[in-house]
Phi, psi and omega in degrees: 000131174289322167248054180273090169343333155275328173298307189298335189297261162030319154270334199065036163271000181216127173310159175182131179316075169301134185225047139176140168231155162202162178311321195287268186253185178190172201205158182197167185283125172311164127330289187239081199287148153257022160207163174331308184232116181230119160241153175234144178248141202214118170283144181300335196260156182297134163211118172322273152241200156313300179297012182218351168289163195221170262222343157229032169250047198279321178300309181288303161329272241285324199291319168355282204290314170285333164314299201325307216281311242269315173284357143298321196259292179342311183280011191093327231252003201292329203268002168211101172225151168258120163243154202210123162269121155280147130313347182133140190312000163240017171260015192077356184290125179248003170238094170288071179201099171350104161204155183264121150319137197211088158215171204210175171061033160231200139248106198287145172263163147191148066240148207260357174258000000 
């Protein structure tokens, strides 16, 4: 998608801390962090959300989710970090394009909405 705001970091049509590249995805630091350490994990190709990934993307969530963990742990965080897929907009995504939330260096409450 072209004017997808994460597809352009993903090109690097927009600056973004990048902390982690692969063929697959890529990861960056947030903007607007809720916690010391907030990163989001992304696949380079556009998928709208979760709810719009199939059944032969099971490898890439999965590859999603251990960079997260792998980049969590890298940062101090492996033994308490929180990842979170929003879902669609009233699940709070507020970028349509598929990513994970990473964060760490707080104390998560829950229930978290």
């Amino acid at each position: 998608m072209s004017d997808c705001i994460f597809c352009k970091i993903g090109r690097k049509e927009i600056p973004a801390r990048i902390v982690h590249e692969d063929p697959e995805i890529f990861a960056f630091e947030d903007i607007h962090p809720q916690a010391p350490m907030h990163l989001l994990v992304c696949p380079r190709r556009h998928v709208a959300s979760l709810a719009d990934a199939q059944a032969d993307d099971a490898a890439l969530l999965g590859h999603i989710i251990l960079v997260g963990s792998k980049l969590a742990a890298d940062r101090g965080y492996g033994s308490g970090h929180r990842t979170v897929f929003n879902t669609g907009e009233e699940a709070g995504q507020t970028v349509l394009h598929l990513h994970l939330h990473v964060l760490g260096g707080r104390a998560m409450r829950w229930p978290p909405g």
